[in-house]
Structure formats: C-alpha cells, structure tokens
N, C-alpha and C positions, 0 to 999 in steps of 0.2 A: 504494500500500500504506500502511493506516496504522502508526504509530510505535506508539500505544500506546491501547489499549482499556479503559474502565474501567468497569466493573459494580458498581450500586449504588445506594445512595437518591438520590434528588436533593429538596430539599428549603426551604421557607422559612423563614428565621433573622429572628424579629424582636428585634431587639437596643435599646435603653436609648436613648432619643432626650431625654433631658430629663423637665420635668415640665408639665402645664399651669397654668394661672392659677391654678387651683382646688388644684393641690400634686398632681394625680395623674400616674404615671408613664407616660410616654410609648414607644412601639415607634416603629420605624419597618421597613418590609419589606426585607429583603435576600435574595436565592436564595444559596443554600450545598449543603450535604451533601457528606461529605466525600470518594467520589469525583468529583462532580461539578467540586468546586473541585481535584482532581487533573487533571481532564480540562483543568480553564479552566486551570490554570498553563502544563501542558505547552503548551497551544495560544498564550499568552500570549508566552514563549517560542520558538515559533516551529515545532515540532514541529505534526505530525499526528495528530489525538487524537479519540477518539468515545464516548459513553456510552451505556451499553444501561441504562434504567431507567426507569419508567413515572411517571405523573403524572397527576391528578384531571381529569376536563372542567371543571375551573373556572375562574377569573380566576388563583389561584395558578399552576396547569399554564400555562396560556398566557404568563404570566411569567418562567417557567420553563424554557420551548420557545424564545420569544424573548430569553433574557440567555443563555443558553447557545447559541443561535444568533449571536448578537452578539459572544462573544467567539472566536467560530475553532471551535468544538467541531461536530465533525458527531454530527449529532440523529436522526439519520435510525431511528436505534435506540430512539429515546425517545417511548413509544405510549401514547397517553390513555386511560382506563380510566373507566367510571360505576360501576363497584362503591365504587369509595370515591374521599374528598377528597385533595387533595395531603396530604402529612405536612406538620407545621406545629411549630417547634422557637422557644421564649421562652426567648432568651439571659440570665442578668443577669451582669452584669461585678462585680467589687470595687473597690477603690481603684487595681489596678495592671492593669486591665484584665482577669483574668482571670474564665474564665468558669463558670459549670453552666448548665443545661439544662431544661426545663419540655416534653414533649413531648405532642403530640395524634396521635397516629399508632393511632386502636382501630377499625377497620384504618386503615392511610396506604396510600394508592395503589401507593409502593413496592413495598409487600411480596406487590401480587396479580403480580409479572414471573413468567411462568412459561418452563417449560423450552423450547416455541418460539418462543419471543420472541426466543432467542440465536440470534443471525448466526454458526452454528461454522465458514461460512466463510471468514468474514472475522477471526472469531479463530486458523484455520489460520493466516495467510497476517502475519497483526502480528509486529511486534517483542517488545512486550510485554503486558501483560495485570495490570491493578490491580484488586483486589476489596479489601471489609473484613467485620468482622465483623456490620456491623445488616441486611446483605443477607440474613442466616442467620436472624432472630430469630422468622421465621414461613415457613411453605409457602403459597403454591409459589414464593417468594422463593429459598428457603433451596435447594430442587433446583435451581432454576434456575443460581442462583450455581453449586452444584457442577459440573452441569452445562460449565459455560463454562472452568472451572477444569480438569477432567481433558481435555476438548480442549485446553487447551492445553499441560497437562503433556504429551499425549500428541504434539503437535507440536512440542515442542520448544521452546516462548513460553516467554520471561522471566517470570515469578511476583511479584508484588511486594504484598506482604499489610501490613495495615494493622490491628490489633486492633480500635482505636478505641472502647473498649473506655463503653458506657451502660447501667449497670445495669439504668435503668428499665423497660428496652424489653426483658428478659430476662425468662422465668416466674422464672427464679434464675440465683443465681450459676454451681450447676456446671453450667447448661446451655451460660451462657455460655464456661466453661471449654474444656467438649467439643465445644463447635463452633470455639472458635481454639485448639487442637488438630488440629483438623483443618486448618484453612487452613495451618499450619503446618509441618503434612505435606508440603505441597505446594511452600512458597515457596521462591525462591531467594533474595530480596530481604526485612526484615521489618524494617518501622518500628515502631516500639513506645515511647510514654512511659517514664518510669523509675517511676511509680504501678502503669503495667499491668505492667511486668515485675517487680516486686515482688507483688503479685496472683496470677500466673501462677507463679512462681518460690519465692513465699515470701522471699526476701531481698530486702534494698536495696543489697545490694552489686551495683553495676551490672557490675564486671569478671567475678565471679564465677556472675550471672544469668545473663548473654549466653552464656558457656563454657559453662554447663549445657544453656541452650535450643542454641545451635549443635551442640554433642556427640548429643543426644535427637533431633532433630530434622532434624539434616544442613542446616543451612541454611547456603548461601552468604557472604550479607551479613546482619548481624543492625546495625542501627542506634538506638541506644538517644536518644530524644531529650529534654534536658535543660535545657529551658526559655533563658532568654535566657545561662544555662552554655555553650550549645552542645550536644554531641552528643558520644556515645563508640562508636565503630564497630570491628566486629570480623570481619575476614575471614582464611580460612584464613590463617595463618602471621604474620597481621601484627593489632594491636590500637591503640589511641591515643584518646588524648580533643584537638576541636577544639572551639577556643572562639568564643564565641557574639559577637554587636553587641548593644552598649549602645543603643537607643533609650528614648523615653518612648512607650510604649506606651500604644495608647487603646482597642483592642482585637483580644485573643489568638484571635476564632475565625477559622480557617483556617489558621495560622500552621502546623502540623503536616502541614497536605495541600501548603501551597505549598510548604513544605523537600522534601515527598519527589517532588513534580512538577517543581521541579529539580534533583531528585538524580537521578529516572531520565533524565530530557533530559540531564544531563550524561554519564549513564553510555553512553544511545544515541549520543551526540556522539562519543565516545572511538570506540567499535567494537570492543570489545575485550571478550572474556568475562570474565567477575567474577575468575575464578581469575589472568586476565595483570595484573589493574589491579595497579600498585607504590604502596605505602605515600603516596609525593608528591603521586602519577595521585588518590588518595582522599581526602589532606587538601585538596587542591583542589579537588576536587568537594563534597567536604563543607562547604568553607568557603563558596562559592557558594549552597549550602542553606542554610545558614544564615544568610547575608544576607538570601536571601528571603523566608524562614519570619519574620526580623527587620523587613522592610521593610511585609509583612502586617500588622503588630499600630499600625504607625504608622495606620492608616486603617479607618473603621468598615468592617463588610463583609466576606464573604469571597472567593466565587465574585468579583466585580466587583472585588477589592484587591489581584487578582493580579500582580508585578511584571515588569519587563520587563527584556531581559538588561541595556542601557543603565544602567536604576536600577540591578538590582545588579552592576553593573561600578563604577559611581561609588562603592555604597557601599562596596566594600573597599578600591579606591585610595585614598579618603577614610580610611578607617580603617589603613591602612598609615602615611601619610604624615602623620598624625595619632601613631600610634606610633613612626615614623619620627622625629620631634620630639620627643618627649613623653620617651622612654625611652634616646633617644640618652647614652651616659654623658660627664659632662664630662671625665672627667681619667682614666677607663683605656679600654684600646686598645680598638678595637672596628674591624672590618672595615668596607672604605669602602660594602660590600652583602652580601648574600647571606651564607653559613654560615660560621660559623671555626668551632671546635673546638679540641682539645691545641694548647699549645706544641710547636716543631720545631725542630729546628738551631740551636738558644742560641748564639752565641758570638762575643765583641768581635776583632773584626780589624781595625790600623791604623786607629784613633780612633770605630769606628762599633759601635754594639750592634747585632746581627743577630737581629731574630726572624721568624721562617719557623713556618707553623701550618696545622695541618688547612683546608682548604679548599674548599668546594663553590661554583664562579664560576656555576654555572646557576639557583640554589635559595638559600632559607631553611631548607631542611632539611638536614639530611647525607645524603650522596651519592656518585657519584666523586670519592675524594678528590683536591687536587693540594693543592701548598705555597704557601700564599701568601706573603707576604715584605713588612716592612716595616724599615728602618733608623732608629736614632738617636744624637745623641752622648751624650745624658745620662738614657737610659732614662725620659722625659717626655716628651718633644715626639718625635711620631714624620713619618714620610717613607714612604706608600704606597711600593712597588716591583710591577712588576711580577712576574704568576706565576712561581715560581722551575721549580717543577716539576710535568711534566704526565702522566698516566696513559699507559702505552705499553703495549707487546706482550704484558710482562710482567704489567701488573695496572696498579690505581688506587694510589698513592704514599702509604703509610699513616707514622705518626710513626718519627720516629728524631732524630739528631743532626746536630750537624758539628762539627770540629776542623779546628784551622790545623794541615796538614802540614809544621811547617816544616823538616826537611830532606828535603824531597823523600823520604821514606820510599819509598811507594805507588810514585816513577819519573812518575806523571801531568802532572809540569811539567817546564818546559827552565830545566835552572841556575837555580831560584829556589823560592819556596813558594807556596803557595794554599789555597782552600779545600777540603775534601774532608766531602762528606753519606752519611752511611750511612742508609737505611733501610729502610723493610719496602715488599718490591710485594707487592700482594694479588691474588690471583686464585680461579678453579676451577682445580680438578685435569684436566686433560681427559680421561680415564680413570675415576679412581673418581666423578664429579662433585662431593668435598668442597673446599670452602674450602682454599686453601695461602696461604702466607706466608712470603717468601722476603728472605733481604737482600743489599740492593743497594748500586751506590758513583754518584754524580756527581759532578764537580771545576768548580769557577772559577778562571779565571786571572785575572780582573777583580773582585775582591771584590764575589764575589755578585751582577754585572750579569746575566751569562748562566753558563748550564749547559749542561755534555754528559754525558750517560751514560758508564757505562763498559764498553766494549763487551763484557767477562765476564761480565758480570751475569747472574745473580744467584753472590755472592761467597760466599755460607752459605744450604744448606738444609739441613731436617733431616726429611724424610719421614715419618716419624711421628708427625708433631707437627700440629696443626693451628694451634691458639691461639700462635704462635711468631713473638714482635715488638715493634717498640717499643726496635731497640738503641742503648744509651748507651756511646760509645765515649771513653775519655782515654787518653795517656799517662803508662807507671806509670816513672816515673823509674827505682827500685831495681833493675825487672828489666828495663829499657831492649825494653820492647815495649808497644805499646797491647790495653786493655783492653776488652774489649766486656760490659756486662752488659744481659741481656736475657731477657724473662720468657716461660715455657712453659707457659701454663696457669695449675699451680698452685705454680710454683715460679720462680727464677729460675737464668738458667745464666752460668756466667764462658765468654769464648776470649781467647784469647790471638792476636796478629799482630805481624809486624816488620814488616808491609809495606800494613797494612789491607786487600790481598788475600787472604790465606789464611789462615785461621784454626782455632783447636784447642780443642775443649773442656776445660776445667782444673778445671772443678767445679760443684757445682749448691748451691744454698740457697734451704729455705724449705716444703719439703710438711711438714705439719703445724706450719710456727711462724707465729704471726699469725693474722691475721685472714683466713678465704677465704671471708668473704660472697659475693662474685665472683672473676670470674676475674679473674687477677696482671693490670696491663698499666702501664704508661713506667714504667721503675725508671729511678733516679739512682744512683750510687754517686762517694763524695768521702770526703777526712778532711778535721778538722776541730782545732782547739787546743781544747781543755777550760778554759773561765776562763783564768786565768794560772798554769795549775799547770804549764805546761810539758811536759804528756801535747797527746798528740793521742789521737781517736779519728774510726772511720771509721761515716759515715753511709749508708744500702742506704732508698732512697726506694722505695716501692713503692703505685702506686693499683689501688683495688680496682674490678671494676666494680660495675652496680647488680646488686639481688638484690630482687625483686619482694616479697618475705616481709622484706624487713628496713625500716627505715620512711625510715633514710639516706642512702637509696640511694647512687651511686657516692660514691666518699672516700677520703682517700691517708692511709697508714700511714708508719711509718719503725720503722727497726732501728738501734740501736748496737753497733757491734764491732768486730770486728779483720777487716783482708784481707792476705791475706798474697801476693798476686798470682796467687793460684789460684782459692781461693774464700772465701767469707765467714764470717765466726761471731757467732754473737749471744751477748752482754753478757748477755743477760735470760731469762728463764725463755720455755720455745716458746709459754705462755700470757698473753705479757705484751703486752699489746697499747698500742702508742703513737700516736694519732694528729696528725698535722701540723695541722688545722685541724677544730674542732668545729662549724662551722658547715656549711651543706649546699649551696654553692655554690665550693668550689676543688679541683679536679681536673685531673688529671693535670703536677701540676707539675715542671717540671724546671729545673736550674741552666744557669749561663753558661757555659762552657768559654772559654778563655785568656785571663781576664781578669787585667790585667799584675801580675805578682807586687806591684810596688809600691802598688798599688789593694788586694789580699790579700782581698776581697769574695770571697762566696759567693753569689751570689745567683738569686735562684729564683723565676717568674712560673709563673702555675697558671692555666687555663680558670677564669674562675669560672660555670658552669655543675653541671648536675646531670644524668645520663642518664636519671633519672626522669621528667622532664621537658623534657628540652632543646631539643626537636623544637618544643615549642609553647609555649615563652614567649612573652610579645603583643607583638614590638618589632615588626611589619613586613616591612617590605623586607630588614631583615638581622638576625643572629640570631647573639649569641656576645660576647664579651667577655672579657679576661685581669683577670686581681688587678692590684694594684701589684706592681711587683718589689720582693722581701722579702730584704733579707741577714739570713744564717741563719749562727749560732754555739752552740755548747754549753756547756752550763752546770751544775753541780753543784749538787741538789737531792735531800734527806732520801736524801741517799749514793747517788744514781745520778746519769745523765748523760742532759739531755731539749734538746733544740730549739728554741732562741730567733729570733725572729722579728722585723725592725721595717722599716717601711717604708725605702726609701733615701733619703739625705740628701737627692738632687735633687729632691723631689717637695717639697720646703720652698719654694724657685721661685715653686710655684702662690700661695702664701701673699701675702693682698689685704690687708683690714681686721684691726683685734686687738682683741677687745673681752676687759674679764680682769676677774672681782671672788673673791671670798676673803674667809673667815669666816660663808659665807650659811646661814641655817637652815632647814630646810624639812620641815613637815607634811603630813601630809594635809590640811589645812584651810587651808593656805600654800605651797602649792608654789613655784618658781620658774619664772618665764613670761619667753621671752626672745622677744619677734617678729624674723621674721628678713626680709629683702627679698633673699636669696641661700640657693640651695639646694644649692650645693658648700659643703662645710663640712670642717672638721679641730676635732675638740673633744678637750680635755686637763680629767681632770677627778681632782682627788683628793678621794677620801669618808671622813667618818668615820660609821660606821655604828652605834658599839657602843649608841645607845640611842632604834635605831630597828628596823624590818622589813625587810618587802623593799623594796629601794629600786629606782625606776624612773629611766632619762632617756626619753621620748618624741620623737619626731619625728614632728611632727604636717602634715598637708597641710592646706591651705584646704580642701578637703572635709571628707571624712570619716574619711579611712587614718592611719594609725599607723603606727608602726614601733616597738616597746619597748624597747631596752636596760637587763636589769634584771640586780641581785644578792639572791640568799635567803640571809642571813649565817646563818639556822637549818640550812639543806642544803649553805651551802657550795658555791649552784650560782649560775654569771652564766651569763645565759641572753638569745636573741633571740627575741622573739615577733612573727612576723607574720601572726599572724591576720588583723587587719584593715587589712595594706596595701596597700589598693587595689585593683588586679585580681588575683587568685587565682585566679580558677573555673575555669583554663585547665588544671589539674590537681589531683585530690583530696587531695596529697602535699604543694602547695605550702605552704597556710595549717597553718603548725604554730609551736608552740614549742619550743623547743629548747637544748641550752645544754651546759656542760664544771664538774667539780669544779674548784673555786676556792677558798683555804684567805686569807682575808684578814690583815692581819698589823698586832697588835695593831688589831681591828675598822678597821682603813682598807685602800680598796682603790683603784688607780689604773689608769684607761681612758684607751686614747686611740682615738679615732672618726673613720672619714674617711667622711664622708659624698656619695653622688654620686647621680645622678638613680634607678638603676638598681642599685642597691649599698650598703650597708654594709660595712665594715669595723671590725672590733673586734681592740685589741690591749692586751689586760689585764698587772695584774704584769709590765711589762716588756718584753712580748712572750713568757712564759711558756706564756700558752691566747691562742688567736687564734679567729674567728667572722666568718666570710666568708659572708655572704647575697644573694643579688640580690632587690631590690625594684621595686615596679610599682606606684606611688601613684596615687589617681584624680585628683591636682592637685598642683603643686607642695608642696613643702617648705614651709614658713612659718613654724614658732614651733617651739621646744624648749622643753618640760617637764620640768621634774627636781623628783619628788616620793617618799614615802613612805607604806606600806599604813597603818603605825600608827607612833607615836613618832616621834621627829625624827633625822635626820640634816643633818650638816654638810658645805657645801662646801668645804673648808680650799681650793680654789683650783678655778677654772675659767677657763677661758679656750678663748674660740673662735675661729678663723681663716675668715672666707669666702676662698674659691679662684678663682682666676683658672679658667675651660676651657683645657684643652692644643689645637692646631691641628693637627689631620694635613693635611698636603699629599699629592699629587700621587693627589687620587684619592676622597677623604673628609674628614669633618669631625667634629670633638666640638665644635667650638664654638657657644656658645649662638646 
C-alpha cells in the first residue's frame, strides 16, 4: 500500500547557473514541480510515494520519468502525452536566493491528465493524498484533480493541499481564488505561504488568517509557512509559532514542498489522527520540517535536493547544541536540560537555600509537571538535586511552597522538625471531565534528600473552582496558626491551619482591584519595614497570566496593605495598578521562607520567562531560566509606599576585572566605545542628562544584535529595546521596545546593569523601576556604547565589572 499519493504538474526548473564569456546568463536543467518534489521528499525519507501526472514525449519527459524514477517515487502513474511539450519553468533567484518564475506551459503537458488517468484504486487504498493549486489552472487537468480529491474525501484519505499559489498561469486572480477555495473545502492538512494567506485572507496577520480560514473552512491542520522565520501552525485547541534554521541559502525553490513532505512523513510516522497529535507531538514535527525545507535552499535544485532523515537529524542536534552553548546563561540558574518554569518551595533550612521549580524531565516544553530541586549556601553557586517530586494518582505536581515545621505542628516527624511542601496536584475531574486542582502536603526528614507524600492528600479542595492554586503558606506569629494565600481565578483567598492539615477559609481579596489581564496565579504574601519610619506594611504579590490582546503578556503585580490574619486590604485605590518588574521576562516570582531572622532579607527569584513565548525560545536542549534573587524593601515615594528591588550582596562574588572612568562627555558624533573580550558584565553608571536627549547605553555583539538600554528625559521613560537582538523571529511579540515612567532627579539618572548571555537586567533609581529581558544575540557581546540622539550628556561615573560564570554541579553547567 502506498503512504502517500500526489497529483500534479511535474515539471522542468531551469535555475541561474552563472554567466558565459560573453556576460550572458546561464540555466542549467533541474526536474521540480511542486508535487512532484513532494513525492521525491516523502520517498527521500523513506516513505512510499507515487505521482499521477503526465509529461511531453520529449527529452524533458524522459528526464522526468527517469529522476523521478531515481529517487524512490513510483511512476507508474506518470503517462507521456504528444498533445503538448513538458511544462518548462525559468527560475531567477535574488541576492538571498529567492525566487519568481518565467513559465512556458501554453499548453504544458501537465495540464492534458485527465479524469482516467486517476488510479481511484489505489487512491482508495493510500494513506494520504497531496494535490495543489496549478493542477486546477486548465481542463481536463482541473476535473481530473477533483476527481482524485473527492475519492479520496470519500474514502477517508488524508487531504493535504498546497495553494502554491502563480498568478501567471491563472486567466485571473478570482479564478484562482475559486479554485483554492475549493481545495480547501476538502483538506485536512493546508500548507500555505504567509503572501498566499494574506491574498486569500486579506490580512497579514498570520494568527488571525489561519483562525478565519480554519473556522470557514473546517480544516484540521492549517500550517502557515514563514520563510527561514519558520512556520506558525494551528490545530484544533492548540496554536504556536516554531522557528526556522539559519543557513546561507543558494536556492529557495522546493524548500516549501520539502517542509510539507516531511511534515506528512512525520505525521504518517506518528499514526495518530490530527485531532490526538499534543502540542510537543507538533513542534516536533514541525521543527523536523523545517530543517528540511532549510536544508533544500542550501543546494541548487529541487526534486534532486531533497534531504535525508540522517541530514536533518544532524541539523537540529547541530542547532540544539549550538544553542545549547550559545545561550547557556552565565550567572542565573538554569536547569541542567529540558523545561523549568515558576519558582517552588523557596526556603533556607540549616545553612542551605532550597529552590524547587516547575519541571518537565522528558521535554523543552512544559508538560507533566514535577519539582525539580537545586540547593545553595549563598544563593550563586548552585548544586543540581535530584527530582524532589513526581506526578502520582492524584495529578502532575503544579507550584506551591515549603516551610520549616519547626515544632512538629503537622505530627509528620518523630520529636524533631523538617520540611513540609504544600502544593497544587493537577488533574481531570473524572466525572465532569474539567481541569481540578487540589492541594497537597509532602514532608522530608532529611532536608530535602527525599520525599513522601502525605497519605491524606489532597488537604484542601474546593469544587467549584477550577483555576485554584499556587499556595503560599507562612507562619502568622500574632495569631499562632499558619497562613495559606492562594489564588482562585480572579481573586485570591486566605485559610487559616494549626496543623497545615486542615484548613479554613478566612477571607478573599482582589475581584475587581488590579490588574486581571489574566488569570491570578503564585501570590506571595509578607510584611515588610517602611524606610526607617518604624511602620511596617504588608506586601500580597500576585502574577498575572498572558492575555493574547495585551502586548505584555504574563507579569507580576503587587498590592500594599494591611492583613490582619484573615484577609487582606489594599492601601491604594482598586484602580491602582503596581507593577514589580516592567520589563517582559520575570514571572511568577516568589520569596524565601525562614530565612534567619538575623539575615532579616526578603528575598525573591522570578522565572524570567514570558508565556507569550516560552515554549519557543531558541536555547535547545533546555529551556527556562530564574532572575537573580532580588531583596525586596519598601520605600516612601511622593506619599505612598512602592517596592524596592536590588540584587543580593552574594552575587558581588562573581565580580572579575574593574574598569571605572568619570566626567566623560558624549554626543552623537562622540559617543563612548568600550571593546569588551567578556560578555558577563555588571555596569554602574551615573548620567547627567539635563542638556542632552535620549540617551542610549548599547550592547552590541560582533555581528549585528543590539540590545538598547535607553532614557527619554522628555517622556520621563527608561526603556529596553530589542528589536535587533539577534534571534527574535521565534515569536512576533519578542522584538519590541519597551520600558517604565522614570522621573530623573535634578536631570541625573542612575542604572545598574547585569548583563549575561541570555538576559539583561536593569535596576534604575535604586532599584525603584527594575526591566528584566531575556536576550538571544547572533554573536557574543563585544563593545558597549553609550551615546546620545542630540546634545550631550555626561558620564559623572561609570564603571564596569566583567563576571566570573557561576558552576552548577551535580548534573549541569553555566560555565563558559
């Protein structure tokens, strides 16, 4: 039985071979058309594949017969014709290899296939079934095609439609419209440029095209393909953009038949109908097509340039392991492989910092979660552990905490204390089939070696609730019971427990104050001293998720107030909205729990990731990363109370070389150029601004990437731009600028910068507004620029620190 059948032109591609003596432009012959090079991929690959398409009795057809024989493709369907000559297609390329088109096809052999020509037996009996649009552009081409198409609708064949969309070869445009319309009708599978679906669509918004044609048209898989970008694919319940391989490209024709002949070879390989593939099953199929569609443009040719699993196996391990290196961060945490996500169970016991984090040990994407685990003594140098906790009966092990029980509250230890983790198992309802979310207890009696559940679990649900998790549990001294706050949606809720088994709801805060771009999820809740006024006040952390219509996607807020061990109240007006970090990579952050009163630190590490993108940042084999851990204090500002932020002292450690100058002037026409031979950096810089513009510092890569750090003393806004740092194209959201009001003081303003492979960090006025970014240069770091749009500004002091890499043991590395 064959795999997969394709109908359609088969054709000769003469493509740009040079020039002669004489300066005139040179062809040389290549067989193409773009089912044909669908046939050759699949077969290529290693698939079963055949083409029903017809060809001239000429030297072309015979060449045609034979390279399409040659590479694996049964021919047996492919019948010579003397009514007319082979179709004949004159590529010319650009500078970047791309192509147009010059066609001779008045008639092409093609287009006399008529409707017995199709084998509807053996398209009974296929897997799947590839047609496109130039099969349509004349009869008895155009029935024949249909033909082939409702046999196989009608047997139940895969559909996998291709627009391919050439004007020339059309009486006009809406003819061509009305006939991929039709194919349309039919397909389960639809390849389509981002040109054709803007064409068809009328928009170039790719997310919002695909939704239209999928909705209009019922199509299964709609795959929008986005040049050397990659591809952004849309199947029922799940959407995403995977990015593409950088090669040097010498020529693009084929490169769109070879992505979708191994995207269906991948999808036959699975065995699975479209509707079972999961979200992972798809970016790896898709990233596979993409190699190949990339590996096509490296070599002239198309039907003969088709790759082989081998090549693109090498190229993505190559390209992992390249990212793998490249993006690895020096100096914040990053898991030894595969997914982190949220911080988890913060908290110092007997001389070790404990962080435990969202975890997928199978994947680079999120997944079943468990906890991963790493220890340190000085919140810098960290110590892989292994997995603390594993998905059981109950569900996959979603964020929460831990506390040191130290008087055996809970009863879980013999005459002594330990650890105790609260957090959320996730599961299905087995009844209604909705999402639930329940919370749970595990204890160590070995600081954090091992874990056992606790065989009551689950200790709090709340039936009604879907969205309900993420609890942050401490001890409230006044009313001698522990505290749980944790978020429901769109709110969050207090309990109350003597014994972290049984708990009581005591209050709720938050539906209608703040921000509900998304839904609530990791609330923190702490007090805190106010300057040295001798008040305290209490801080209620709350991150928001992503919200497709907002451009920030996920982002953590805070509330200032009072708790009175019930519930919470906010300081501020319900429309007053505070955010923790303006930049668009720290989420879900939460503090340390029992850190020794004599230490009196607050301190607080955050994902620095984005859910807008998190799935498909380019690092590789593993995928996630935390901030620095930030002690956080409060501060009195124009008569309210806001969030101060500054790296921890230990992270001074890292600190290598010191280079410092002061008094430096700098124009547009003079900026300050510092070459750098290290790409971990910590920069301290005071500006005076008053009789200049916007003022920039750049980080520039040996290539071509940037990174901004600027201030608009006219707007009163510092802002990070990364438009052009490097690789971006991985998602439409990532290349932005961006930034926080910033009120400078008597025109001087003071940043400090921790710069890492994968990261900026920005902590202005003090640690006042903070601007946390992940970055992805196409070359290392190399030189800082610090300049201005007009007028001059002064450096009253700079001074920069290169950074030592931090060492994970037992399991991973950040070191260079």
């Amino acid at each position: 039985m064959l795999d997969v059948i394709a109908i359609g032109e088969v054709l000769i591609d003469f493509t740009p071979a040079g020039r002669s003596a004489g300066g005139n432009e040179q062809f040389e012959c290549n067989p193409g058309g773009a089912p044909a090079n669908v046939a050759a991929a699949l077969s290529r690959l290693g698939a079963k594949s055949a083409l029903i398409s017809k060809v001239g009795e000429d030297q072309f057809g015979s060449l045609l017969h034979n390279t399409l024989l040659g590479s694996g493709v049964d021919v047996s369907e492919v019948s010579y014709t003397k009514e007319a000559s082979t179709t004949l297609a004159f590529v010319h390329l650009d500078d970047i290899g791309d192509r147009s088109f010059s066609f001779f096809r008045k008639p092409g052999a093609d287009t006399f296939l008529q409707s017995e020509d199709v084998p509807l037996e053996r398209i009974e009996s296929c897997k799947a079934l590839h047609f496109g649009s130039l099969s349509m552009t004349h009869e008895p081409a155009r029935t024949a095609t249909k033909t082939a198409v409702l046999k196989a609708k009608e047997s139940g064949v895969l559909l996998s439609f291709d627009p391919n969309i050439r004007f020339a070869l059309w009486k006009n445009r809406e003819e061509a419209r009305e006939n991929i319309f039709w194919g349309m009708n039919y397909a389960d599978i639809l390849k389509i440029s981002e040109e054709e679906l803007s064409f068809i669509t009328g928009t170039s918004d790719v997310e919002k095209g695909s939704l239209e044609l999928q909705q209009q048209f019922d199509i299964k898989l709609i795959v929008v393909t986005l040049a050397d970008k990659g591809c952004y694919y849309r199947l029922a319940g799940q959407d995403g953009y995977v990015p593409g391989f950088k090669v040097k490209a010498i020529d693009t024709t084929g490169a769109g038949d070879a992505f979708l002949g191994c995207l269906l070879y991948k999808i036959l390989e699975n065995g699975s109908s479209l509707h079972e593939l999961t979200s992972q099953q798809m970016i790896s199929m898709l990233t596979f097509a993409n190699a190949g569609g990339a590996l096509v443009t490296t070599r002239k040719g198309a039907l003969g340039s088709m790759p082989t699993t081998d090549e693109i196996t090498r190229m993505i391990e190559s390209n992992q392991q390249n990212n793998d290196d490249r993006f690895r961060p020096g100096f914040h945490f990053s898991p030894p492989a595969n997914w982190a996500n949220d911080p988890n169970g913060l908290v110092y016991y007997e001389g070790s910092y404990h962080l435990f984090y969202q975890y997928h040990p199978y994947s680079n994407k999120w997944g079943p979660m468990h906890w991963g685990h790493a220890i340190s003594k000085d919140l810098v140098q960290w110590q892989h552990e292994p997995i603390a906790l594993f998905p059981d009966e109950h569900g996959a092990i979603f964020s929460g905490c831990c506390v040191v029980d130290w008087k055996n509250s809970s009863g879980l230890f013999v005459d002594s204390h330990g650890l105790v983790a609260i957090f959320t198992h996730a599961d299905t309802h087995p009844v209604t089939g909705q999402p639930r979310q329940r919370q749970s207890l595990a204890y160590s009696s070995d600081k954090g070696q091992t874990w056992h559940k606790y065989d009551g679990n689950p200790v709090l649900a709340e039936d009604d609730l879907i969205d309900f998790r993420d609890p942050k549990v401490f001890w409230h001294p006044q009313s001698e019971r522990w505290i749980m706050a944790i978020v429901a949606g769109d709110h969050a809720r207090f309990y109350a427990s003597p014994n972290l088994l049984e708990w009581t709801l005591t209050g709720e805060f938050g539906k209608g104050e703040g921000s509900h771009d998304g839904v609530w999820e990791c609330p923190d809740l702490f007090e805190l001293p106010v300057d040295n006024t001798g008040r305290t006040k209490w801080v209620l952390i709350i991150s928001i998720g992503d919200n497709p219509n907002c451009p920030e996607g996920s982002r953590t807020q805070y509330f200032i107030g009072e708790f009175d061990g019930n519930t919470f109240v906010n300081d501020n007006p319900a429309d007053h909205i505070l955010w923790l970090d303006h930049g668009r990579d720290n989420y879900a952050g939460v503090t340390w729990s029992d850190v020794p009163q004599e230490d009196g630190r607050r301190i607080l590490i955050g994902w620095m990731s984005n859910w807008k993108y998190a799935n498909e940042t380019p690092t590789g084999s593993w995928r996630g990363a935390m901030t620095l851990p930030r002690v956080l204090s409060l501060a009195s500002k124009d008569g309210n109370v806001v969030l101060i932020q500054a790296p921890v002292r230990e992270v001074e450690q890292l600190r290598k070389e010191f280079m410092s100058w002061s008094g430096i002037t700098v124009t547009p026409a003079a900026p300050f150029i510092q070459k750098m031979n290290e790409d971990l950096l910590e920069i301290e810089a005071d500006i005076d601004l008053r009789s200049g513009s916007e003022f920039h510092i750049r980080l520039k890569s040996s290539g071509l990437s940037e990174i901004v750090i600027g201030y608009d003393p006219a707007k009163e806004w510092l802002f990070i731009d990364r438009s052009n740092s490097g690789v971006t194209d991985f998602h439409p959201s990532f290349a932005s600028k961006h930034g926080a009001k910033m009120v400078s003081k008597n025109g001087k303003i003071k940043l400090q910068i921790w710069v890492d492979r994968n990261a900026v960090e920005v902590y202005a006025d003090h640690g006042m507004v903070v601007l946390t970014d992940q970055i992805f240069l196409d070359a290392p770091m190399d030189r800082v620029e610090v300049s201005t749009q007009s007028g001059e500004a002064v450096l009253d002091s700079l001074q920069i620190h290169t950074l030592e890499p931090i060492h994970i043991l037992g399991g991973g590395r950040n070191e260079a």
